[in-house]
C-alpha positions as CSV (number, residue, x, y, z in Angstrom):
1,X,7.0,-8.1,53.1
2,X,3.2,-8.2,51.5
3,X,5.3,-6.7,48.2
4,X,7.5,-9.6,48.3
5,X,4.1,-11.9,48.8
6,X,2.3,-9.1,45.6
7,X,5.4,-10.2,43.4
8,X,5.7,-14.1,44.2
9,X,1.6,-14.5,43.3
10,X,2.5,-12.8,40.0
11,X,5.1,-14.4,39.3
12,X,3.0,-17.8,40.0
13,X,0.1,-16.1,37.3
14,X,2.7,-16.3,34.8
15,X,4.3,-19.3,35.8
16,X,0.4,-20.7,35.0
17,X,0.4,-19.1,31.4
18,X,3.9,-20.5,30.6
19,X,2.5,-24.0,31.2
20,X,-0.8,-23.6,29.8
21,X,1.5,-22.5,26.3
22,X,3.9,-26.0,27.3
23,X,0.5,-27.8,26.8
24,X,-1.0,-25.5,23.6
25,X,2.9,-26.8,22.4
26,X,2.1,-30.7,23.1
27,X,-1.3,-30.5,21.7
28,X,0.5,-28.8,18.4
29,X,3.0,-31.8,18.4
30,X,0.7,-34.5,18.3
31,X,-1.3,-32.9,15.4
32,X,1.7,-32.0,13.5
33,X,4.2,-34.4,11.6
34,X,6.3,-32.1,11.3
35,X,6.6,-30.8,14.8
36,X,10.3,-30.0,15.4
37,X,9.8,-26.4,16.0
38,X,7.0,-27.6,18.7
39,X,9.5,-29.7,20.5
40,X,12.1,-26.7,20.4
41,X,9.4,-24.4,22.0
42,X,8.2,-26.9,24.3
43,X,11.7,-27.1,25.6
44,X,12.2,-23.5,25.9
45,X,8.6,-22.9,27.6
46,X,10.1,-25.7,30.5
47,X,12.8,-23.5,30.8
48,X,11.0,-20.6,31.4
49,X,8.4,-21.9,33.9
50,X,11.3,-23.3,36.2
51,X,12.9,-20.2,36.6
52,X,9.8,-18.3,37.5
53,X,9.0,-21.3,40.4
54,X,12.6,-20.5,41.8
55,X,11.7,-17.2,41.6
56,X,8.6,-17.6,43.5
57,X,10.5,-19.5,45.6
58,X,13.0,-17.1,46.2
59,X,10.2,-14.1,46.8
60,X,8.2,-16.4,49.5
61,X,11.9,-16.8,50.9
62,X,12.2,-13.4,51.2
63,X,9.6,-12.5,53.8
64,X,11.2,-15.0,56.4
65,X,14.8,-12.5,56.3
């Protein structure tokens, strides 16, 4: 089960950079005045980050079948 455990924490590392990009995306926003494509990225980048915590989720469930 430690693979399941190896997967979910790396998982969890990307899960960080996705949201450390959500925020580079906000940041960009508020400098822009034009920020449409931000927004759009921003949106996808949510997206992205919860599916990976589900998936950590799902992993960490794992080792308890």
């Amino acid at each position: 089960m430690a693979h399941f455990d190896e997967m979910a924490d790396d998982v969890a590392a990307v899960e960080q950079r996705v949201s450390d990009a959500i925020f580079d995306a906000v940041r960009e926003q508020m400098r822009d005045d034009d920020a449409a494509q931000a927004r759009e990225l921003e949106r996808r980048l949510a997206k992205v980050r919860r599916s990976l915590q589900k998936a950590e989720a799902l992993l960490r469930g794992a080792r308890d079948q």
